[in-house]
N, C-alpha and C positions, 0 to 999 in steps of 0.2 A: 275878540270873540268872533268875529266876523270871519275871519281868515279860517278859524279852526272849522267854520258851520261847512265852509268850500272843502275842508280838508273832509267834513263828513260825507259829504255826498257826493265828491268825487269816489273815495273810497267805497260808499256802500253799492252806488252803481258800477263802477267796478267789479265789486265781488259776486252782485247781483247778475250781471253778464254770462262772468266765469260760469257761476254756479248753473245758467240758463242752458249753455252752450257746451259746454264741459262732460255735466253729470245729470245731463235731462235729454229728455227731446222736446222739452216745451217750447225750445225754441222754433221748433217745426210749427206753431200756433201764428208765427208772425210773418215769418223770411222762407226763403225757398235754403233747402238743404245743402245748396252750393254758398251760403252767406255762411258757413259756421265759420270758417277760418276767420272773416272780417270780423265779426261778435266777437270771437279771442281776441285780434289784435285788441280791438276796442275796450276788452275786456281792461286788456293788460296798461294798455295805455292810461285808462283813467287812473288804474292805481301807482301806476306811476306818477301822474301826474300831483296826486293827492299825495304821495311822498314827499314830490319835489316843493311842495306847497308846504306841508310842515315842516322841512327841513327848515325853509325861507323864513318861516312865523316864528320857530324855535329860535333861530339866530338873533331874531329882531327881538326878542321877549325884551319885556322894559322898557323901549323903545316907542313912543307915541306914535298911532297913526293918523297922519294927515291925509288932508285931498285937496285940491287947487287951492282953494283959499284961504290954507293954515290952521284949519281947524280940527281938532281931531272927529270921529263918529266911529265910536266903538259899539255901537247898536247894531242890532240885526233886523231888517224887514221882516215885519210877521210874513211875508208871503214866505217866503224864504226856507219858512218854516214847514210849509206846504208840499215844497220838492222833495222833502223827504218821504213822504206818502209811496210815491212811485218807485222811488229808490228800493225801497223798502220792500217793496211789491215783487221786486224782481229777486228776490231774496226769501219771503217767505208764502208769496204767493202768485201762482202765474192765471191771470186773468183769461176765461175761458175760450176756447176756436169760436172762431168764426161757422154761424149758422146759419140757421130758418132765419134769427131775423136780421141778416143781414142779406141772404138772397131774397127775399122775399118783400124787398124796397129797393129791387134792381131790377132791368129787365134783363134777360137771359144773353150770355152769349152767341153774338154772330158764328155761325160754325165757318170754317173755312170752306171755299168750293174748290169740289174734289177735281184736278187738270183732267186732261183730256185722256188719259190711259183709261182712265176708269175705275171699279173696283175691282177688288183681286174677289177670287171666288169665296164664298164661304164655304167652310169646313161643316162637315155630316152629323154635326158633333148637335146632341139635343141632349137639355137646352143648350141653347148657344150662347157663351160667355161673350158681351159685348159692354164697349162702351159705350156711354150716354153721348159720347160725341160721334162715334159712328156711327148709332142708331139715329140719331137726328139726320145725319149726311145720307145714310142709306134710305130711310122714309121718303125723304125731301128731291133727293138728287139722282138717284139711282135706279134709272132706266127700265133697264132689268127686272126691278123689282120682285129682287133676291130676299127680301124681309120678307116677303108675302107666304104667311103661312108659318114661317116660324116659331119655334118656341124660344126665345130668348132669356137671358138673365144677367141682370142686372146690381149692380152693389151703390149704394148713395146714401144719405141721409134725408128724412122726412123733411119737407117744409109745407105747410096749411096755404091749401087755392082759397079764392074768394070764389064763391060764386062757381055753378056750372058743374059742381060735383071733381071726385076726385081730390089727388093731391099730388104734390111734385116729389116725385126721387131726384135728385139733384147733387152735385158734385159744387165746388166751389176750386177755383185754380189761381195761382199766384204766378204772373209775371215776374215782380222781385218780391213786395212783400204785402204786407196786408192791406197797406192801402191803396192798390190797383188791382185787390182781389172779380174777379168775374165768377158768375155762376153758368152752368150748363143745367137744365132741368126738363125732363120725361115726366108728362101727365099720367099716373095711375087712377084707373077705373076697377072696379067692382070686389074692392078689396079692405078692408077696414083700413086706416091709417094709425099706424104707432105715434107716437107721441113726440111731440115733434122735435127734431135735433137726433131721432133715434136713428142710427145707423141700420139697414138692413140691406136685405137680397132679395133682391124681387122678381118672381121666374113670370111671363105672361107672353101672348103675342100682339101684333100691333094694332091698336085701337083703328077700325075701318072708319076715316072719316075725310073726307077732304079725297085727292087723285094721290094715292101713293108713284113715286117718283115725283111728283111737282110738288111745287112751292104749295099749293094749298092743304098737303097732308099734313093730317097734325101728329103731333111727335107727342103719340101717347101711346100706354098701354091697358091691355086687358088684362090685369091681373090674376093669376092663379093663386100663388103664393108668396108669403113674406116671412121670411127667417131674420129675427135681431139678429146683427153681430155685434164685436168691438171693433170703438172707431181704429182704422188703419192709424200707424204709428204718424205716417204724411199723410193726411186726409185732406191735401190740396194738391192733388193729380183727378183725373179722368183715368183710372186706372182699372184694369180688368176685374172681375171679384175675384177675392184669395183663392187660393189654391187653382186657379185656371193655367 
């Protein structure tokens, strides 16, 4: 009995993979879009390996099984019974992206400091299509201060401030997979807040506070507007809003 519970849950993770990686994009909820091919092998591999398993159990049918000390244990550990929950999970249901609560029990990603060329000009373009990571670099780093005066816009999903008013637009980004997820987040001001995990576009200019170009500006905005969208297919990049 034992052998066959291995035969099930290799198999059903198996096809739970397949089906993740294959004929979804839910796998975009966990892994960066260049892991699809590994999820197939891995796909393939466990049902193989669950083949090669009943083949072995089939053979032996009849056959008592023992373990070191001659005894047989044709029982199954309740736990056992447990691994098929997730198994199972990947097969009839894929557990939701990562959100509000999970940047919002992080503290924000460090942006990188922009070398020594500097920034390239910005474009005449109003509003100006930006990301939350170069609006942080440009606020914070950027001399010039080329944000100043802007009308910018921005695409994220809501996540709830404590305190001090406002609420963060925010991006969330994966090094390989979910669990080295980091967040990026832009404080909005004077704007009602959607409801949180909603995905939107948010047009405003830069909240005046702190020395724009230094470390002490804060990396917020004045809101104008907020348009819901649908969440992007990878909603783990810093990526421009649609149609930019």
């Amino acid at each position: 009995m034992r052998r066959f519970v291995q035969v099930g849950l290799l198999v059903l993770s198996g096809l739970g993979l397949l089906r993740t990686s294959l004929f979804t994009e839910a796998y975009l909820r966990y892994v960066k879009e260049g892991m699809r091919p590994l999820l197939i092998a891995s796909g393939v591999l466990l049902i193989l390996l669950g083949a090669a398993e009943a083949w072995s159990a089939w053979r032996s049918a009849g056959r008592p099984q023992e373990d070191g000390d001659g005894h047989g244990h044709a029982g199954v550990p309740r736990v056992a019974w447990l691994l098929f929950l997730p198994a199972l999970s990947l097969l009839f249901y894929a557990p939701p992206a990562l959100g509000a609560y999970t940047a919002s029990r992080e503290a924000p990603k460090a942006v990188a400091v922009v070398d020594e060329d500097g920034f390239d000009p910005l474009p005449a373009t109003s509003p100006l299509p930006i990301t939350l990571t170069d609006f942080t670099q440009r606020v914070q780093q950027d001399e010039a201060r080329s944000i100043e005066g802007r009308t910018v816009r921005m695409t994220g999903f809501v996540t709830p401030a404590d305190g001090g008013g406002g609420w963060y637009l925010t991006r969330i980004m994966l090094s390989c997979c979910a669990a080295d997820a980091q967040s990026v987040k832009v404080r909005v001001y004077g704007v009602d807040a959607p409801k949180a995990d909603t995905w939107v576009t948010v047009t405003g200019t830069w909240h005046a506070q702190g020395t724009l170009g230094t470390s002490s500006a804060a990396v917020a905005l004045d809101g104008r507007t907020v348009g819901r969208i649908e969440r992007p297919v990878n909603g783990y990049t810093d990526a421009l809003p649609l149609g930019s």
